[in-house]
C-alpha positions in Angstrom: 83.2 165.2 -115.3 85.1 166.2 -112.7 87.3 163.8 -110.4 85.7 164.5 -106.6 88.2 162.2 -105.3 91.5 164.4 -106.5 89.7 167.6 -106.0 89.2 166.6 -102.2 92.5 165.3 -101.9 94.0 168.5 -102.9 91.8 170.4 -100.6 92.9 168.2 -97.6 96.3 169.0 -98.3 95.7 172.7 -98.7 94.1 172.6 -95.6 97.0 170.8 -93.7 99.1 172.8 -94.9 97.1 175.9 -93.2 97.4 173.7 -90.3 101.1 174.0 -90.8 101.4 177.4 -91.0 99.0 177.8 -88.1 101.2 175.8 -85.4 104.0 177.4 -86.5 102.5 181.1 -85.7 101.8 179.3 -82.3 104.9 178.2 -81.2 107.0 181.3 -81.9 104.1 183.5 -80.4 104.3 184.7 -76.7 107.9 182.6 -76.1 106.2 179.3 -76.0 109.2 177.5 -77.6 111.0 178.8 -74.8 108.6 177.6 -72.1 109.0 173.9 -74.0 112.5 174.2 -73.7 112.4 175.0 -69.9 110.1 172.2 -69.3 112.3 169.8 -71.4 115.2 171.1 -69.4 113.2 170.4 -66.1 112.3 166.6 -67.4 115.7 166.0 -68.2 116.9 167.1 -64.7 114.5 164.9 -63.2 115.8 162.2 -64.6 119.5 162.9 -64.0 118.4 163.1 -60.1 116.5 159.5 -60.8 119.7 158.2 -62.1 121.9 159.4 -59.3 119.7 157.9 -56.7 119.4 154.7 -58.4 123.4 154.4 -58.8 123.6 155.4 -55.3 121.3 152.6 -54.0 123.5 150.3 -55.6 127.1 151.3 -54.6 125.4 151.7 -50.9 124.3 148.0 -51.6 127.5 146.5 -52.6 129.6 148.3 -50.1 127.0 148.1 -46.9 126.9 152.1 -46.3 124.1 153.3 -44.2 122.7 151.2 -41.2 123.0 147.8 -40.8 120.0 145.7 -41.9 117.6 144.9 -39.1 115.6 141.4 -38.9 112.6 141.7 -40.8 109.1 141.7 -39.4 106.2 139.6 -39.7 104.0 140.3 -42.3 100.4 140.5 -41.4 98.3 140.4 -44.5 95.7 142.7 -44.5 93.0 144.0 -46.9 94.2 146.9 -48.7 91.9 149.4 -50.1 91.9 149.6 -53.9 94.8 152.0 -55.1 94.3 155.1 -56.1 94.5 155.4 -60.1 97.6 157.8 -60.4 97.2 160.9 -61.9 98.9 161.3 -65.9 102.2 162.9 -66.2 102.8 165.4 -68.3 104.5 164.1 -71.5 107.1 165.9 -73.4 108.3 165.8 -76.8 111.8 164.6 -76.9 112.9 167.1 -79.7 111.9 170.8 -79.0 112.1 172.4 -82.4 114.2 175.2 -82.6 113.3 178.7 -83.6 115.3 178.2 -87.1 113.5 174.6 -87.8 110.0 176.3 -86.6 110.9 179.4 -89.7 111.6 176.8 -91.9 108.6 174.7 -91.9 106.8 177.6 -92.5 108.2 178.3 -95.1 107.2 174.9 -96.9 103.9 175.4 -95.3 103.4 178.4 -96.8 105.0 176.8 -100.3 102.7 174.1 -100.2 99.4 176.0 -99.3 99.9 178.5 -102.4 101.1 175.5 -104.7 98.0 173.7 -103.6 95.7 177.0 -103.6 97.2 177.4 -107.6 96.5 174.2 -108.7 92.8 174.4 -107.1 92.1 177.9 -108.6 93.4 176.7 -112.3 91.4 173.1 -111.9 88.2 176.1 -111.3 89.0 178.3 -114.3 89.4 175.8 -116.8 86.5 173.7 -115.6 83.9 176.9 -115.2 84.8 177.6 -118.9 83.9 174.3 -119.8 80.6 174.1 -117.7 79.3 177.3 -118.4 80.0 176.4 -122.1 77.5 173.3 -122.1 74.4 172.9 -123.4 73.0 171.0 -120.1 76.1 171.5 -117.5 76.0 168.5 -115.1 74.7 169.6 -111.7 77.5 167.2 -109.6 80.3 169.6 -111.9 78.6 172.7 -110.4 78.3 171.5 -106.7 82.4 170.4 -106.9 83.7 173.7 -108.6 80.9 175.6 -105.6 83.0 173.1 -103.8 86.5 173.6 -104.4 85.4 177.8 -104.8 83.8 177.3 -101.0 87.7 176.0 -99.6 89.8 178.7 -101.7 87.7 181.3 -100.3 87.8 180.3 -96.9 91.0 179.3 -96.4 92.6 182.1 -98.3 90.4 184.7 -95.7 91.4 183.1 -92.8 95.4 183.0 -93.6 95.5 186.2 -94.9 93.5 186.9 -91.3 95.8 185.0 -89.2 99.0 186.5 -90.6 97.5 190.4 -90.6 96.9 190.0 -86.9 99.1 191.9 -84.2 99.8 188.2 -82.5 102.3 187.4 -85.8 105.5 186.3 -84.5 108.4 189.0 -85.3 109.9 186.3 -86.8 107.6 185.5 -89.7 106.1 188.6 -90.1 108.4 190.3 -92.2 108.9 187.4 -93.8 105.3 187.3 -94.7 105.0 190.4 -96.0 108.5 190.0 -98.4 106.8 186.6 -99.9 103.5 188.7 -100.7 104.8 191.6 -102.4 106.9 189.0 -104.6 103.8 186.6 -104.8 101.6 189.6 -105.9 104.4 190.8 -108.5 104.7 187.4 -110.1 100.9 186.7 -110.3 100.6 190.6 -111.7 103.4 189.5 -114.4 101.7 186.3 -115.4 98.4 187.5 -115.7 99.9 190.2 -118.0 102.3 187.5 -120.1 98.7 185.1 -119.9 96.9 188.0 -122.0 99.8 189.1 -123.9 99.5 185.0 -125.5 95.6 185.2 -125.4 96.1 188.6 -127.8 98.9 186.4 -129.8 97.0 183.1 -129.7 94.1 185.4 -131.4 96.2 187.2 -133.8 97.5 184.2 -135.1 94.2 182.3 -135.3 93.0 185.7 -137.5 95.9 185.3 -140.0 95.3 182.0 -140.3 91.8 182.5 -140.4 92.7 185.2 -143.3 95.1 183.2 -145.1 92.9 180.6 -145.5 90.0 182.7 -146.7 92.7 184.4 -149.2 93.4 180.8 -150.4 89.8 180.3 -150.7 89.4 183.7 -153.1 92.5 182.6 -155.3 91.1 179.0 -156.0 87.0 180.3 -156.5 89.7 183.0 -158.5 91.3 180.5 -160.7 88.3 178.1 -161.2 85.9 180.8 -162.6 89.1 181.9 -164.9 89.4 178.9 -166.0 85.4 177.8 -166.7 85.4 181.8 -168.8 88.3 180.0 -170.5 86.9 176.7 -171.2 83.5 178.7 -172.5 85.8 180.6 -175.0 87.2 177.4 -176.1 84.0 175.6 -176.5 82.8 178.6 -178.5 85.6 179.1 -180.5 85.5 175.6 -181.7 82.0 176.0 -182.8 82.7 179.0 -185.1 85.4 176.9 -186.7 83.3 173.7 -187.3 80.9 176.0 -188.9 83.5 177.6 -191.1 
C-alpha cells in the first residue's frame, strides 16, 4: 500500500518550491526590487534624522543652548479623550535581496521543484504497474496515485504557464529556456538508455530462458539414452542366462 503521509509530504514541498519560483518572478518583475531598495533607503534616512535630533537634544541639554528654561506651570488635570489608536507603519525587511541572490534562489527552486516533480512521477509509474497488475487493486492506492497524478498535472501547467508569459523577468527568462532544452535532452536520453536496458534486460531473460530449456533437452536427452541403454542391458542379460 502506498504511504499517504510521504506522498503528501513530497507534494508540499513540490508545491513550495512553486511558491519559490513564483516570488522570485515577482520581485525581479516591473523593478520592484528596486522600489524595496528605495523604500529601505528612505527608512534608513529616517532614522539617521531620528538620531541626529536625539544627539542634538542632548548636547543642547548639557551645554544650555536654546532659551533659558521658564518656570513651569500648573498642571490642571483634566479628562482626556481616549487616544486615537495610531495607524501601522509600514514595516521593511532589513535585508533587500539583491538581483544575483533573487537568480539564485531560483535556481534551487527550480532544482528542487523538478527533483520533487521526478520523484513523484517515478513513485506513480512504478506503483500504477503494480495496481493495475492486481487481482483486486485497493481503492485508497488508486485515490493516492489520482492524487499525486492531480498535483503533477497541475503544478507542472501552471509553471510552465507562469514562465511562458510576457511578465518573465529578462533575467530568468533565458535562463529558463537554457535549463528546458537541457532538461528535455536529458529526459529524451534517458528514456532512450531506459528502453535500450528494458530491450537488454529481455534479451538476457530470453537466453537465459533458452539455456535453461537447452539444459532441459540435454538431461530428458541423456536420461532416455540412458533407460534405451539399460533396456539393452537388461535384454542382453536375458539372452545370455538362456544360453
Amino acid at each position: 500500500m502506498l504511504d499517504p503521509i510521504s506522498i503528501g509530504l513530497a507534494i508540499k514541498a513540490m508545491q513550495t518550491a512553486y511558491t519559490g519560483i513564483q516570488y522570485c518572478c515577482e520581485a525581479l518583475a516591473d523593478g520592484k526590487v528596486q522600489v524595496q531598495k528605495i523604500r529601505k533607503a528612505a527608512e534608513d534616512a529616517q532614522v539617521i534624522v531620528k538620531e541626529v535630533k536625539s544627539a542634538w537634544s542632548i548636547i543642547s541639554s548639557l551645554f544650555r543652548f536654546g532659551k533659558p528654561a521658564q518656570a513651569a506651570a500648573p498642571v490642571v488635570q483634566t479628562a482626556q479623550p481616549a487616544a486615537a489608536k495610531p495607524k501601522p507603519k509600514d514595516v521593511y525587511i532589513r535585508h533587500v535581496p539583491t538581483e544575483a541572490e533573487i537568480v539564485q534562489k531560483f535556481v534551487d527552486n527550480v532544482g528542487d521543484f523538478y527533483h520533487h516533480y521526478r520523484n513523484l512521477s517515478e513513485i506513480y509509474e512504478t506503483k500504477s504497474e503494480e495496481v493495475y497488475a492486481m487481482d483486486r487493486p485497493d481503492p485508497r492506492d488508486i485515490l493516492l496515485l489520482s492524487q499525486i497524478k492531480h498535483a503533477l498535472d497541475g503544478s507542472y501547467m501552471k509553471l510552465s504557464g507562469m514562465m511562458r508569459g510576457a511578465n518573465v523577468p529578462p533575467q530568468l527568462g533565458p535562463l529558463w529556456d537554457n535549463f528546458n532544452k537541457l532538461y528535455d535532452d536529458a529526459t529524451e536520453k534517458q528514456a532512450a538508455r531506459r528502453e535500450r536496458e528494458r530491450l537488454k534486460r529481455q534479451q538476457d531473460s530470453w537466453q537465459r530462458k533458452e539455456a535453461y530449456d537447452d539444459k532441459v533437452d540435454l538431461g530428458i536427452g541423456l536420461f532416455l539414452t540412458l533407460v534405451f541403454l539399460l533396456e539393452l542391458w537388461a535384454l542382453w542379460i536375458k539372452l545370455f542366462i538362456r544360453e
